[in-house]
C-alpha positions in Angstrom: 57.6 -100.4 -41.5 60.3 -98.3 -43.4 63.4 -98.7 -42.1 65.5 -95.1 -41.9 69.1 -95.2 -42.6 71.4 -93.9 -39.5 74.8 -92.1 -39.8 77.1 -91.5 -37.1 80.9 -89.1 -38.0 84.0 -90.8 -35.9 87.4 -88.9 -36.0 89.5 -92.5 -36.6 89.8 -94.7 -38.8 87.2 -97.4 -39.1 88.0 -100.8 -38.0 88.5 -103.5 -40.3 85.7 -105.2 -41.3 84.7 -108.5 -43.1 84.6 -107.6 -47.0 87.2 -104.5 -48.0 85.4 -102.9 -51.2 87.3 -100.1 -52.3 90.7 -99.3 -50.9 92.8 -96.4 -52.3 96.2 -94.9 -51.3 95.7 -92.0 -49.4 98.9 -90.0 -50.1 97.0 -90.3 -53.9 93.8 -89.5 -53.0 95.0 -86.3 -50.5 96.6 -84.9 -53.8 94.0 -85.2 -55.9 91.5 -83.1 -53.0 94.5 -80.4 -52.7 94.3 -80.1 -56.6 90.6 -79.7 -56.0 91.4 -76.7 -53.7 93.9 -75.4 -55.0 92.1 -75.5 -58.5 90.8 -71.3 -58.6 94.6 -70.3 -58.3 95.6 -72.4 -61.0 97.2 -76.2 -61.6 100.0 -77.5 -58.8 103.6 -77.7 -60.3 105.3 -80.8 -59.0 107.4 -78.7 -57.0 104.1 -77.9 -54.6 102.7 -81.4 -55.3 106.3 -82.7 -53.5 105.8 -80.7 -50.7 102.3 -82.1 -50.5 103.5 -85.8 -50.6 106.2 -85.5 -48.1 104.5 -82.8 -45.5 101.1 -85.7 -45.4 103.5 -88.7 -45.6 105.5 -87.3 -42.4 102.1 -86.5 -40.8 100.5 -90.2 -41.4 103.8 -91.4 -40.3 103.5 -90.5 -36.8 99.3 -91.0 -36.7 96.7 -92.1 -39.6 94.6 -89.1 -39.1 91.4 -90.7 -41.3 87.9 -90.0 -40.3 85.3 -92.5 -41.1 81.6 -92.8 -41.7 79.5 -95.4 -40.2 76.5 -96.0 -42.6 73.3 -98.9 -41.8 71.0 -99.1 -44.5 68.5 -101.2 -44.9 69.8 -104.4 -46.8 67.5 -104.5 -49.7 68.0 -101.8 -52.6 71.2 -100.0 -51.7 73.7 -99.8 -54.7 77.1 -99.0 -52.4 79.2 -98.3 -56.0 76.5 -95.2 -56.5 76.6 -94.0 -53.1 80.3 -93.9 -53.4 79.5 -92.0 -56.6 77.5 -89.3 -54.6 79.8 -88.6 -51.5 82.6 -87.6 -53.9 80.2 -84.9 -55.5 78.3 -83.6 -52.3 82.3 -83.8 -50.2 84.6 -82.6 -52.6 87.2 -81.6 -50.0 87.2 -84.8 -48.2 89.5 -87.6 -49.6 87.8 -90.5 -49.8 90.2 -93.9 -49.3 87.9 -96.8 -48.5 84.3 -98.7 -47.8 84.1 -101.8 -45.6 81.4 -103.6 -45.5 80.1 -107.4 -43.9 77.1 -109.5 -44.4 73.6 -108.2 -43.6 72.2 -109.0 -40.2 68.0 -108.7 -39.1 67.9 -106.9 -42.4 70.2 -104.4 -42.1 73.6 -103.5 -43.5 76.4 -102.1 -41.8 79.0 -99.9 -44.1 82.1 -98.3 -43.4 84.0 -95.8 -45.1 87.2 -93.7 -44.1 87.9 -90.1 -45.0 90.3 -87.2 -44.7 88.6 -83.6 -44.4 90.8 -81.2 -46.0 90.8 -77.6 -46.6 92.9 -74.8 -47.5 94.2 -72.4 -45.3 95.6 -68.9 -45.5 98.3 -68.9 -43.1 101.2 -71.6 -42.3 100.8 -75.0 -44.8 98.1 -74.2 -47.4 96.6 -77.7 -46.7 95.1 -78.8 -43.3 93.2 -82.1 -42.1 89.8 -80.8 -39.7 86.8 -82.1 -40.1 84.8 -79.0 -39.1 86.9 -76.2 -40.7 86.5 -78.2 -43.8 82.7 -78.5 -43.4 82.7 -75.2 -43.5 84.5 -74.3 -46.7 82.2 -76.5 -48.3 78.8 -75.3 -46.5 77.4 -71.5 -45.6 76.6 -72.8 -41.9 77.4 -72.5 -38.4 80.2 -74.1 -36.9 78.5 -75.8 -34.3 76.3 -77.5 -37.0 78.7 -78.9 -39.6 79.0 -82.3 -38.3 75.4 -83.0 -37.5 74.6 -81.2 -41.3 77.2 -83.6 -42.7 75.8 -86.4 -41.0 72.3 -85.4 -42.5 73.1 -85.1 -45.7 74.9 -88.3 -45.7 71.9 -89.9 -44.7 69.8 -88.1 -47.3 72.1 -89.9 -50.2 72.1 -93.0 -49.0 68.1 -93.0 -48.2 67.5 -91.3 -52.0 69.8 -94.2 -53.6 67.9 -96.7 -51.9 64.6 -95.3 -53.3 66.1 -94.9 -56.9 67.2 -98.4 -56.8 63.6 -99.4 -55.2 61.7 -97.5 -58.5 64.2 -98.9 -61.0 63.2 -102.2 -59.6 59.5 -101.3 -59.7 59.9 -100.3 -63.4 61.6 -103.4 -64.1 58.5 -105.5 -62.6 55.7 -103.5 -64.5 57.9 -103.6 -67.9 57.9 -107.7 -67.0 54.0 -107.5 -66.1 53.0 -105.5 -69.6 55.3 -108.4 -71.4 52.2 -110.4 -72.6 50.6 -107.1 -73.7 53.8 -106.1 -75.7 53.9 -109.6 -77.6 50.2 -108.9 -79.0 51.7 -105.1 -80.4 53.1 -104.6 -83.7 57.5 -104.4 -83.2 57.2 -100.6 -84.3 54.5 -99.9 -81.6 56.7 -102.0 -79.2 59.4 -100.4 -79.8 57.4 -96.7 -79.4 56.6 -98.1 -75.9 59.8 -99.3 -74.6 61.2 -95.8 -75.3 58.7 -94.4 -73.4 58.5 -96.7 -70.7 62.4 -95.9 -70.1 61.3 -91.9 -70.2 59.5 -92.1 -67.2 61.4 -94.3 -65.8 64.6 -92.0 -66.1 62.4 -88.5 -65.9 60.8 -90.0 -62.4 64.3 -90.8 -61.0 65.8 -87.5 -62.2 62.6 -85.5 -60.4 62.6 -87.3 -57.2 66.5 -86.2 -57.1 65.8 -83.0 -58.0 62.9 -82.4 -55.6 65.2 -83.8 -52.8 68.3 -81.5 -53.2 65.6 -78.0 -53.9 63.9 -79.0 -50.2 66.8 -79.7 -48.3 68.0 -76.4 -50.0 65.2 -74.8 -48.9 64.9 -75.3 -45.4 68.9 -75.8 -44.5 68.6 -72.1 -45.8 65.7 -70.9 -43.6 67.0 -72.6 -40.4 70.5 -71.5 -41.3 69.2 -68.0 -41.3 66.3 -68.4 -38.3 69.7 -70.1 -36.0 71.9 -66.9 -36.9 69.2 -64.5 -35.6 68.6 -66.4 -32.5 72.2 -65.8 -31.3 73.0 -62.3 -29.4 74.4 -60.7 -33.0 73.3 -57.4 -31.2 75.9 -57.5 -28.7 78.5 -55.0 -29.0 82.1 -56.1 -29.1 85.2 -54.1 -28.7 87.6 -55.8 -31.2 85.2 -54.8 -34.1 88.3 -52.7 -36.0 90.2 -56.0 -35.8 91.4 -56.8 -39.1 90.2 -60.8 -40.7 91.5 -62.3 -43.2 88.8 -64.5 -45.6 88.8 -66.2 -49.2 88.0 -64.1 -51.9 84.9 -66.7 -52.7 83.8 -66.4 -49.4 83.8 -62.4 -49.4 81.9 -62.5 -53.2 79.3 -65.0 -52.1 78.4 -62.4 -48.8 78.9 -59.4 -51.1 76.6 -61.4 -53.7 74.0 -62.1 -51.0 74.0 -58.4 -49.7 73.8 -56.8 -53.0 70.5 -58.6 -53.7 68.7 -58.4 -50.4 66.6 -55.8 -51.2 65.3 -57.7 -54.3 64.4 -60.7 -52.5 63.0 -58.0 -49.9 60.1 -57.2 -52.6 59.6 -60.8 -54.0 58.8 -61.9 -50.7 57.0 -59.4 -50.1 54.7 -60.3 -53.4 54.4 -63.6 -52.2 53.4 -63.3 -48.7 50.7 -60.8 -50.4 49.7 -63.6 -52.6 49.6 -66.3 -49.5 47.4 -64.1 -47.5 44.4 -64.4 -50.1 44.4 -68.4 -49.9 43.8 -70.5 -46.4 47.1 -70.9 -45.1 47.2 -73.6 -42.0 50.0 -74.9 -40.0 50.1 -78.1 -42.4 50.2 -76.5 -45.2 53.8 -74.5 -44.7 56.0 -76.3 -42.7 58.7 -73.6 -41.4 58.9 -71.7 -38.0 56.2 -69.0 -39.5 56.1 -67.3 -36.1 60.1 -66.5 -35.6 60.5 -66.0 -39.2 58.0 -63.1 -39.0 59.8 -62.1 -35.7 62.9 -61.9 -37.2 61.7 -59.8 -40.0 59.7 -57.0 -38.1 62.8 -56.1 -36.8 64.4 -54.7 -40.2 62.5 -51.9 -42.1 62.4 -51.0 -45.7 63.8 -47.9 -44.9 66.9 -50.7 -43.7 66.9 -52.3 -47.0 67.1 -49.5 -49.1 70.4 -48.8 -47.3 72.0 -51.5 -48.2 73.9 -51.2 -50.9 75.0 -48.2 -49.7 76.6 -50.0 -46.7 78.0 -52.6 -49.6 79.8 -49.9 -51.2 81.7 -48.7 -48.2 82.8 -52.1 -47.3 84.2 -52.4 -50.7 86.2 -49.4 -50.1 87.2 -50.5 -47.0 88.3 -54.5 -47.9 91.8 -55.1 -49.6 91.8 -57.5 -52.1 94.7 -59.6 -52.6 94.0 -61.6 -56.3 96.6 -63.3 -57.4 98.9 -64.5 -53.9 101.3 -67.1 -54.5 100.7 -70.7 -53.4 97.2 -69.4 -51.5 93.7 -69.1 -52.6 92.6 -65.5 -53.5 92.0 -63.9 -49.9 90.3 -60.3 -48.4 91.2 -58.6 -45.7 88.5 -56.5 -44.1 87.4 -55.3 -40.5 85.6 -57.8 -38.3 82.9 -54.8 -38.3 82.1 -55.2 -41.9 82.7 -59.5 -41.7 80.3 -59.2 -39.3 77.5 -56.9 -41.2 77.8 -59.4 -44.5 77.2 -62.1 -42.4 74.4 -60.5 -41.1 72.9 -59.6 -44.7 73.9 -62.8 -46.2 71.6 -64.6 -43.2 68.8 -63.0 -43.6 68.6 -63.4 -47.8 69.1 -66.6 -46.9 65.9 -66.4 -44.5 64.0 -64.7 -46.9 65.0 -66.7 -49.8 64.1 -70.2 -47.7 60.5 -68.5 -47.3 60.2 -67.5 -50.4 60.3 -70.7 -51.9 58.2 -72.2 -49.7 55.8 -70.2 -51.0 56.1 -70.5 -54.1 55.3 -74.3 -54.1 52.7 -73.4 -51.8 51.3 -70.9 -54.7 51.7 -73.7 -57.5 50.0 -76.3 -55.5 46.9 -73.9 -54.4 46.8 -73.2 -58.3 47.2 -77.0 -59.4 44.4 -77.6 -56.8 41.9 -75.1 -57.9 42.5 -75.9 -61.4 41.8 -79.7 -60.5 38.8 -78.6 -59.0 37.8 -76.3 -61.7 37.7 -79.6 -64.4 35.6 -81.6 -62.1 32.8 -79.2 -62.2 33.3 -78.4 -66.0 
């Protein structure tokens, strides 16, 4: 039975444990995240990075204010050094200071490894410690979800490291199996076979990696967009003139998202066309077909075709502060027009989720029927 890894977020730092693997200084490590954030505006003079050191120095003075991860894996095939690798790339505005770990028990590993969630803020200190604030600089989701998408993802790179490690190993064994083979080949063909061995080895690893960050794309997208649409978005307020204040990445990925709506209007379109003409089951796309197609009856092309339109005005509207000092880039626009991007930038994120669902469901109805077509030639 395969044993699935389990992930739990706690807002303190993690016990000690048996065998201390990595352990970093955390005034270092915050510094290095804030030059992370702090990276679009430019490059911190040592003036800001002293006011870094002693504003989290005084803070940890008073209270260690570390998160930690609690990780069990299963004890066989999981390379800790590479998964310490990959939470540095996928959590790039968490400071990661150290992994605990102690021997395996009934097969399974238990890992530990403390954290400090930072982000950057427009008002007050430019540099804060929240976990889900900061989960959401770094993900297009709902508040309310950021821990338990965090938690998931965490999961997903420790399960994928464990299967790279478990096909590395199984590459290792055939290559040892095929050595009495080899000894019989001429060194040039042996050579010729080796490299290709290695090939697949690497091209297999590199597609089972790919294929696992394009599906988790795929449907954190279409859920993402299917949970925005299931809250009461309808519901009229009466501070929409109130004025926000956002980053200026934050407004161009919405604006971005907007702009193209209506082109990933008429690619789905094309596909759901091209769907229709093949036998499409329950089985076959795995998504909430029935709200998705709820969600879209709702807008017209008429709708869509107006959208850039309502782009434009927002753009008149926003003001645009580029170059503040000692702050990202930030916008300032009504809650009104916040509101409508977030609205646009949901559902190209619904349509896009569908859309490449079926896509792959297109090449694998083509791979099939071509399959089919050899036998019977």
């Amino acid at each position: 039975m395969q044993f699935e890894s389990q992930v739990t977020l706690y807002p303190a730092p993690a016990p000690m444990m048996q065998d201390e693997l990595i352990s970093l200084p955390i005034l270092a490590e915050i510094e290095k995240t804030c030059e992370y954030l702090f990276a679009p505006h430019g490059t911190l003079s040592n003036e800001q990075r002293e006011k870094i050191n002693q504003h989290f120095q005084q803070l940890f003075k008073f209270m260690d204010s570390s998160y930690h991860v609690e990780l069990l894996v299963s004890a066989d095939g999981f390379n800790w050094s590479d998964f310490w690798q990959a939470i540095h790339q996928f959590f790039p505005q968490f400071a990661w200071t150290k992994i605990q770990t102690e021997p395996p028990k009934y097969g399974k590993q238990m890992f530990r490894i403390d954290f400090i969630p930072l982000l950057y803020q427009e008002t007050g200190f430019p540099f804060a410690v929240r976990l889900e604030e900061s989960l959401k600089q770094q993900f297009t989701l709902l508040e309310s979800d950021t821990v338990k998408h965090a938690e998931q993802l965490i999961r997903d790179l420790a399960e994928q490291q464990i299967k790279e490690t478990t096909s590395e190993n199984s590459v290792v064994v055939e290559q040892a199996e095929t050595e009495e083979i080899r000894m019989a080949i001429n060194p040039i063909q042996e050579e010729n076979v080796r490299q290709e061995s290695q090939s697949k080895a690497r091209l297999r690893a590199v597609n089972q990696k790919l294929e696992m960050v394009i599906e988790k794309l795929e449907l954190s997208m279409l859920h993402s967009g299917i949970q925005y649409f299931d809250q009461d978005y309808t519901k009229e307020e009466s501070d929409w003139d109130k004025q926000l204040t956002i980053s200026l990445r934050e407004y161009t990925h919405l604006l971005q998202k907007a702009r193209f709506l209506e082109q990933m209007w008429n690619l789905n379109g094309e596909l759901i066309n091209k769907t229709e003409k093949m036998t499409v089951t329950g089985n076959k796309l795995i998504y909430e077909r029935d709200q998705v197609k709820q969600i879209k009856a709702n807008l017209s092309t008429r709708d869509i075709h107006f959208v850039l339109y309502e782009c434009q005005v927002i753009e008149s509207r926003a003001k645009v502060h580029a170059r503040p000092w000692f702050r990202k880039p930030y916008v300032k626009l009504m809650k009104m027009d916040y509101d409508n991007l977030l609205s646009k930038a949901a559902y190209f994120d619904l349509l896009q989720g569908e859309s490449s669902i079926l896509e792959k469901f297109v090449r694998e109805h083509k791979d099939i029927s071509a399959s089919k077509a050899q036998e019977v030639g």
